[in-house]
C-alpha positions in Angstrom: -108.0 160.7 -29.0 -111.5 159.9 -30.3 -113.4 157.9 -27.5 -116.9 156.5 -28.1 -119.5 156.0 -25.4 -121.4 152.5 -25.2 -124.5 152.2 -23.3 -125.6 149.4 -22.0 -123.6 146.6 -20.4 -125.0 143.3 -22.4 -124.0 141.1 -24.5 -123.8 143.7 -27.5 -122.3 146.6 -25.3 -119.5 144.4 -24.5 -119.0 142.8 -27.6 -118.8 146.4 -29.8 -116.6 147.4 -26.7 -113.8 145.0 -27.2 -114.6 145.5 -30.9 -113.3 149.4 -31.0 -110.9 148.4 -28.3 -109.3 145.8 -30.3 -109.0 148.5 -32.6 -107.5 151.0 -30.5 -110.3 153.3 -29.7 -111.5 154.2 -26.1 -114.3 153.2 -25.0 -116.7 154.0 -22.1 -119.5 150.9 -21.2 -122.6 152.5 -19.3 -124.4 149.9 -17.5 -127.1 151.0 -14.8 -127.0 147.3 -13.1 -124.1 146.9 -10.8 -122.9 144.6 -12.9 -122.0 144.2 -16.8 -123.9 140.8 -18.5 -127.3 142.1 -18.9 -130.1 138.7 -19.3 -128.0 136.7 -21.1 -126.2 136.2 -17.5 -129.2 135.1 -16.0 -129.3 131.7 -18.5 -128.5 128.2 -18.1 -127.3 127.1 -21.8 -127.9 129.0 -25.3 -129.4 127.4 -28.5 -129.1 125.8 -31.0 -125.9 123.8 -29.5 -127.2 124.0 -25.4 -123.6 125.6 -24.9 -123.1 127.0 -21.3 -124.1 130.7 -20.8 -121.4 132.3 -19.2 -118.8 129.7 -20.3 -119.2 132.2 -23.5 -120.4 135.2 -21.5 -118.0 135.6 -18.3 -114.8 135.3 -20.4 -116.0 138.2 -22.2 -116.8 139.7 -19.0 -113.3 139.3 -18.3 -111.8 141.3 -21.3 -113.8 144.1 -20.8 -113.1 145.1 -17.4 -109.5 144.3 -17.8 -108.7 146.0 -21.3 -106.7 149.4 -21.3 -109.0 150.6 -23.2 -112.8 150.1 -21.9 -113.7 152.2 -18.9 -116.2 149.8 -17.5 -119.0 152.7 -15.5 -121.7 150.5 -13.6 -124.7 151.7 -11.8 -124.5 154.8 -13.7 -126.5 156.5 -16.9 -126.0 158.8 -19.3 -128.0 162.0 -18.5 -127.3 164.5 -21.1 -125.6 164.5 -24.7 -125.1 167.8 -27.0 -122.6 168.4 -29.6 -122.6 167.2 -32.9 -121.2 164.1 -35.1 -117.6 163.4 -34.2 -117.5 165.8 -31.1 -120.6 164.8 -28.6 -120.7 165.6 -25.0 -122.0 163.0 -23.1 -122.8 163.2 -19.4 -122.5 160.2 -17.4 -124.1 160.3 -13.8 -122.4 157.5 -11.1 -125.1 156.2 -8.8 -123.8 155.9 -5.4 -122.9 152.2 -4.5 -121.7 153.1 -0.5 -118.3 150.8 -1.6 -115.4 151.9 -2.1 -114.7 150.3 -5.0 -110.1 150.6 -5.0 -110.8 149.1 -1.4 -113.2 146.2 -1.8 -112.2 143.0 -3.1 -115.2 141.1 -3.5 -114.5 138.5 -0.7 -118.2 138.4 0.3 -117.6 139.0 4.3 -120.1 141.4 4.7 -122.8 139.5 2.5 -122.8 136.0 4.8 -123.1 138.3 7.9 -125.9 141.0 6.5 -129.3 139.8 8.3 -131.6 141.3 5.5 -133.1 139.1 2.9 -135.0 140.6 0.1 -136.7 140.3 -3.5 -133.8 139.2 -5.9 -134.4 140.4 -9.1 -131.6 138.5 -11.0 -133.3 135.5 -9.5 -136.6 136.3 -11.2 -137.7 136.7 -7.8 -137.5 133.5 -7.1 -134.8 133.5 -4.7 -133.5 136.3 -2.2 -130.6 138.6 -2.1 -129.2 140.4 1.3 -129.2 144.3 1.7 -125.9 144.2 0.8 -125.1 142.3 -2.2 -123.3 141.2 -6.2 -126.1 140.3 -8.1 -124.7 136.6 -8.9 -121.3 134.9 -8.2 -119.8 136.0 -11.2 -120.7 139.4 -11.0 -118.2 142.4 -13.2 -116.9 144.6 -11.1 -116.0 141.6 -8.4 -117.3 143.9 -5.5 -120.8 144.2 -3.8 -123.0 147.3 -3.4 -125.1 148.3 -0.5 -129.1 148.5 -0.6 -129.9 151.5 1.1 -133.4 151.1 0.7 -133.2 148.1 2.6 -130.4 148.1 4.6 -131.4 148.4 8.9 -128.2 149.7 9.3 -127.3 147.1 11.6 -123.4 147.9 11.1 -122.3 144.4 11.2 -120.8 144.8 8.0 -118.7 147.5 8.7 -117.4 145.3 11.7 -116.9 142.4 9.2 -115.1 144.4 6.2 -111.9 144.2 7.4 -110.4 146.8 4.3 -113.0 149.2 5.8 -114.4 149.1 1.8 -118.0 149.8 3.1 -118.9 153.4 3.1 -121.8 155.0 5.6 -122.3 158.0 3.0 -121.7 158.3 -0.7 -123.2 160.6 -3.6 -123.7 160.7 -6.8 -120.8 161.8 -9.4 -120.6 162.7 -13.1 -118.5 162.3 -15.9 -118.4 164.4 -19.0 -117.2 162.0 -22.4 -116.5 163.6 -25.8 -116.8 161.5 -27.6 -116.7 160.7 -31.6 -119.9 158.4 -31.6 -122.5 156.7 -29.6 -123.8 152.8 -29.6 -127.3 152.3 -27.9 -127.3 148.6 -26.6 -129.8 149.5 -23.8 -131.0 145.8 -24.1 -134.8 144.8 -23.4 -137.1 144.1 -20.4 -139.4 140.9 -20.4 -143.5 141.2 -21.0 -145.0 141.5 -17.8 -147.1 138.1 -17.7 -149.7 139.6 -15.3 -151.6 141.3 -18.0 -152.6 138.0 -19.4 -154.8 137.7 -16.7 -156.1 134.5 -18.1 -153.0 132.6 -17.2 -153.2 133.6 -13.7 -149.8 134.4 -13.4 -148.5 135.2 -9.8 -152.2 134.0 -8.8 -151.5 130.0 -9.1 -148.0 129.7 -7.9 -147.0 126.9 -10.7 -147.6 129.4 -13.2 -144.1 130.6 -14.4 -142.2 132.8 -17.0 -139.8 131.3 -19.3 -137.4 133.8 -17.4 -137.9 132.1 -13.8 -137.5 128.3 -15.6 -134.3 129.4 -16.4 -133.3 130.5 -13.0 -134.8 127.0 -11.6 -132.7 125.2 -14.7 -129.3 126.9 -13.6 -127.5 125.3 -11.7 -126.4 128.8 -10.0 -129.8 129.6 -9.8 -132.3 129.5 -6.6 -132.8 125.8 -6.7 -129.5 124.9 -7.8 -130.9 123.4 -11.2 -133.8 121.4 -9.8 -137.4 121.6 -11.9 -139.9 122.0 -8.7 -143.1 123.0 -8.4 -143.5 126.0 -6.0 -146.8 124.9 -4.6 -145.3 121.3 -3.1 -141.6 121.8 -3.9 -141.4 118.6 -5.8 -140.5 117.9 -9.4 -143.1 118.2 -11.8 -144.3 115.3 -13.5 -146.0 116.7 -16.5 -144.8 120.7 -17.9 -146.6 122.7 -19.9 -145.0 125.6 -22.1 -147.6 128.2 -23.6 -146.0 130.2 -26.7 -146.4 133.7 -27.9 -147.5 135.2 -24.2 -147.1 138.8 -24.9 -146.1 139.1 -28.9 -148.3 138.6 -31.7 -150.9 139.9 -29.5 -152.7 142.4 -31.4 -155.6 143.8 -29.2 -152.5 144.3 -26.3 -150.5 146.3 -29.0 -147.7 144.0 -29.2 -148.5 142.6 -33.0 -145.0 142.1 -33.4 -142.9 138.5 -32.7 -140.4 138.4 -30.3 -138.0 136.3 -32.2 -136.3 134.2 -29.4 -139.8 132.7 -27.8 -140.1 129.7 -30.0 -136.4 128.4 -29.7 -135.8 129.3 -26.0 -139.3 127.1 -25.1 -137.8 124.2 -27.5 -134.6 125.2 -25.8 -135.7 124.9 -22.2 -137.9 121.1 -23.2 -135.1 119.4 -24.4 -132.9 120.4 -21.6 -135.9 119.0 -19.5 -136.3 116.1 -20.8 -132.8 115.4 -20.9 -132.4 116.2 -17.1 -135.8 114.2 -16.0 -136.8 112.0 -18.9 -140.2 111.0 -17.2 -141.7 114.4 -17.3 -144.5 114.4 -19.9 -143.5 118.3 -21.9 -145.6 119.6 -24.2 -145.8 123.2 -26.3 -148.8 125.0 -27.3 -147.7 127.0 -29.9 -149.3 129.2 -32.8 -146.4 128.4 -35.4 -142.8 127.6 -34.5 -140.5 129.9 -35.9 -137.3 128.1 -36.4 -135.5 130.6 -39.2 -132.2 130.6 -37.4 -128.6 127.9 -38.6 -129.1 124.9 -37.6 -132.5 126.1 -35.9 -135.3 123.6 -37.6 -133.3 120.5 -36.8 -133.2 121.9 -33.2 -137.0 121.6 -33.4 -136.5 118.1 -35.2 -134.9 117.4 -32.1 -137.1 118.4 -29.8 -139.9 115.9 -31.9 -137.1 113.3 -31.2 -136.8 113.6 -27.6 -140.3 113.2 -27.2 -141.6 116.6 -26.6 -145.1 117.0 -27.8 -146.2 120.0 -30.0 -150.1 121.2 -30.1 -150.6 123.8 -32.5 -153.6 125.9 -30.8 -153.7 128.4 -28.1 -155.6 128.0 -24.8 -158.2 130.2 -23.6 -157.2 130.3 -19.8 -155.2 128.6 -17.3 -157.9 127.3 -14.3 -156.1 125.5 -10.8 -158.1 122.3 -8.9 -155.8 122.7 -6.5 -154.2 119.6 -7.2 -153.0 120.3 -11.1 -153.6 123.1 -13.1 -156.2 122.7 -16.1 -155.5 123.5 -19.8 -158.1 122.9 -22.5 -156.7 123.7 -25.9 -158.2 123.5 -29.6 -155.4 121.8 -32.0 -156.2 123.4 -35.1 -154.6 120.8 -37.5 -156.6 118.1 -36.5 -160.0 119.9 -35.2 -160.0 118.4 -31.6 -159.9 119.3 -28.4 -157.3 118.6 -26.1 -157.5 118.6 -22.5 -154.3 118.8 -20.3 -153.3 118.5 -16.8 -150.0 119.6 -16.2 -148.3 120.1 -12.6 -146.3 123.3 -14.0 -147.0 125.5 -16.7 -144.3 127.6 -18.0 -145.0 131.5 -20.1 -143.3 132.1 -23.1 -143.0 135.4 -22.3 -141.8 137.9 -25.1 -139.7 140.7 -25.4 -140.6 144.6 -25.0 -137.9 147.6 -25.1 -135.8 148.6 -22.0 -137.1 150.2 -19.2 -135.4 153.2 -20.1 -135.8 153.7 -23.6 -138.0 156.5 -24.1 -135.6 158.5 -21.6 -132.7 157.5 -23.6 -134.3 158.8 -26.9 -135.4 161.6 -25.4 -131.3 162.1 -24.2 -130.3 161.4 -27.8 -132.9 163.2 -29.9 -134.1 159.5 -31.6 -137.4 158.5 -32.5 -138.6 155.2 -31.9 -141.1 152.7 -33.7 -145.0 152.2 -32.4 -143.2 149.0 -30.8 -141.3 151.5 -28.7 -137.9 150.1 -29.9 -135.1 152.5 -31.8 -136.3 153.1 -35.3 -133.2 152.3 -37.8 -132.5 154.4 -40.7 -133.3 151.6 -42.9 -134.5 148.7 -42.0 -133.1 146.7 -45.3 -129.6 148.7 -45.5 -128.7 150.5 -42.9 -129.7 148.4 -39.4 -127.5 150.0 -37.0 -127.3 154.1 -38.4 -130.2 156.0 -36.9 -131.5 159.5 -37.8 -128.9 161.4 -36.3 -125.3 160.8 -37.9 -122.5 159.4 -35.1 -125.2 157.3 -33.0 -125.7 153.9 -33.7 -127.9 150.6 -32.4 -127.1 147.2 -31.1 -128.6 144.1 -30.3 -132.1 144.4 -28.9 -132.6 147.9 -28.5 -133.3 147.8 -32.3 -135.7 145.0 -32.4 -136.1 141.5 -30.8 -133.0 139.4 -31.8 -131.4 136.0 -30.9 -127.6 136.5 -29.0 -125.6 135.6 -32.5 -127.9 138.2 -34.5 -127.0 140.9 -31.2 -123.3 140.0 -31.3 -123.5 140.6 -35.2 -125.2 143.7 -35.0 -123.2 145.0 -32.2 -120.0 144.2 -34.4 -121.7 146.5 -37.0 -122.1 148.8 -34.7 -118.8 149.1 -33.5 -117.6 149.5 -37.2 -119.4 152.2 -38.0 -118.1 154.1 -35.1 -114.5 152.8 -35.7 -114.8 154.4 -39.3 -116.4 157.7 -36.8 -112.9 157.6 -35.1 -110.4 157.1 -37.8 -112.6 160.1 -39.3 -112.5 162.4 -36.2 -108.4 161.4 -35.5 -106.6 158.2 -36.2 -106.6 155.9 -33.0 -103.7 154.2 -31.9 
């Protein structure tokens, strides 16, 4: 039986998962994180219609750990492939989770007794995690995994764990896949805001990424959906969102857009204003890029809700101690603008995942200057690469919206369902 091997656990991995599923292939889902979801887990509503997040994600979830067919593989990589079109080898390398995974059931025992806070990085940092730990609520696999790095070894969870789930020793295991084709939906990591040094970004605490808003916004998130300024812990009364923070930045390299910025700003301002409709919101913005369905009257919307759009970018971000200071050009009138906002909020863009270059390397694929997969064709062929039976999905192509990543990743899946039927019918 043809199997194909997905990697990456997102919103594209799982959606060209249950895709070849559906059609009775095999499929294996490589996710390094402990759980599958990838960012779009870590959101409070999408856009254009401000739908829930994992109302649309966790069901999904769902169906791909419980399908026949998908073997769900967290916290592992793939480490080696060979072969060729229709008959590749692909090693997959388990990362040790000290949890017995048939044993633990998720019931979160050992978590409320572990003494050990830490950095929690689905959090944005903004909140903490213990040494033992799922990475939200809704986490896929249900079960935790230990921190070794910064568990004390205190042993009160293996008191607690009353299925003695928790292991005091695990190692590393591997899995060899042949498999018919390969989808890359490796995902994206987010600009690193402290290289705009001009913002002051982790300098003056009320300067945010757009990523940590929507960790305050979520209701599940560290605040429990409450705007608040980290400096005083009170609610903002005037926000500030600064566009293109990391994309269209040509002396940094990053001359490309990022796609997403624009709507997920307008996104996060209307969501504001509808939550506190006192708080003064403006965008600084270079151009909005509303290309998307539905996407301009989103903007309109915005407009109508009172959100205030300046079309210039500001030279730096400077702190009084009691608010920070903005002074912006608006290049369609000429003027200067000063501002005075209790929370500024970085547009940050997208850049490829961590791990790319190590996963082209694996695969034998080039990749653009960006750093992102190069496509065979960026007009006909958007998911075939240069080596025949590997395609790409969702961002690890380019920077793309969730709809235009659950397209591609569709695409995807097709071409490696025709792979299958090709290599020996599925059934």
């Amino acid at each position: 039986m043809p199997e194909v091997v997905v990697i990456g656990g997102g919103v594209a991995g799982i959606q060209a998962a249950l895709d070849l599923a559906n059609h009775g292939v095999d499929v294996y889902l490589v996710e390094k994180e402990p759980s599958i979801g990838g960012h779009m887990a870590m959101l409070d509503k999408t856009f254009p219609t401000n739908d829930c997040s994992m109302c649309i994600l966790s069901p999904k979830m769902m169906d791909v750990f419980r399908h026949p067919r998908i073997h769900t593989l967290t916290c592992a990589r793939v480490t080696a492939v060979s072969g060729s079109p229709g008959d590749f080898s692909v090693t997959i390398r388990k990362m040790p989770r000290y949890i017995d995974e048939e044993k633990c059931n998720g019931c979160g025992d050992c978590i409320e007794i572990c003494p050990v806070e830490v950095y929690n990085r689905f959090d944005a940092g903004l909140g903490v995690r213990k040494a033992i730990y799922k990475p939200h609520s809704q986490a896929v696999p249900d079960i935790v995994v230990r921190d070794t790095d910064h568990c004390i070894e205190c042993g009160l969870c293996y008191d607690v764990c009353g299925r003695d789930a928790i292991k005091k020793e695990d190692s590393e295991t591997e899995v060899t896949v042949h498999a018919s084709s390969i989808i890359i939906a490796c995902g994206y990591e987010v600009f690193d805001a402290t290289k705009k040094d001009q913002f002051r970004y982790l300098r003056v605490p009320d300067v945010i990424t757009g990523l940590e808003f929507e960790r305050m916004m979520n209701a599940s998130g560290p605040t429990g959906g409450q705007i608040r300024r980290l400096s005083t812990g009170k609610t903002p009364r005037s926000v500030v969102f600064v566009q293109c923070v990391g994309s269209r930045d040509t002396p940094l390299g990053r001359s490309y857009c990022s796609g997403v910025c624009c709507m997920y700003a307008i996104k996060n301002a209307i969501l504001l204003k509808e939550k506190y409709p006192s708080i003064d919101v403006t965008i600084l913005y270079m151009d909005i890029r509303a290309y998307g369905k539905g996407y301009e009257e989103y903007y309109q919307r915005a407009v109508d809700a009172g959100v205030r759009f300046i079309r210039g970018m500001p030279g730096e971000v400077t702190d009084d101690r009691e608010n920070l200071l903005i002074r912006v050009e608006n290049t369609e009138t000429g003027e200067m603008v000063d501002l005075s906002p209790e929370l500024v909020v970085l547009s940050t863009g997208l850049e490829p995942a961590r791990d790319a270059g190590e996963i082209a390397g694996i695969l034998g694929l080039p990749r653009e200057q960006t750093g992102f997969f190069r496509t065979l064709d960026e007009k006909t062929e958007i998911v075939a690469t240069l080596r025949p039976g590997i395609y790409i999905a969702g961002t690890a192509a380019s920077p793309r919206d969730i709809p235009d990543c659950v397209a591609q990743a569709g695409a995807a899946a097709m071409r490696a369902f025709i792979d299958a039927i090709r290599d020996g019918n599925p059934k």
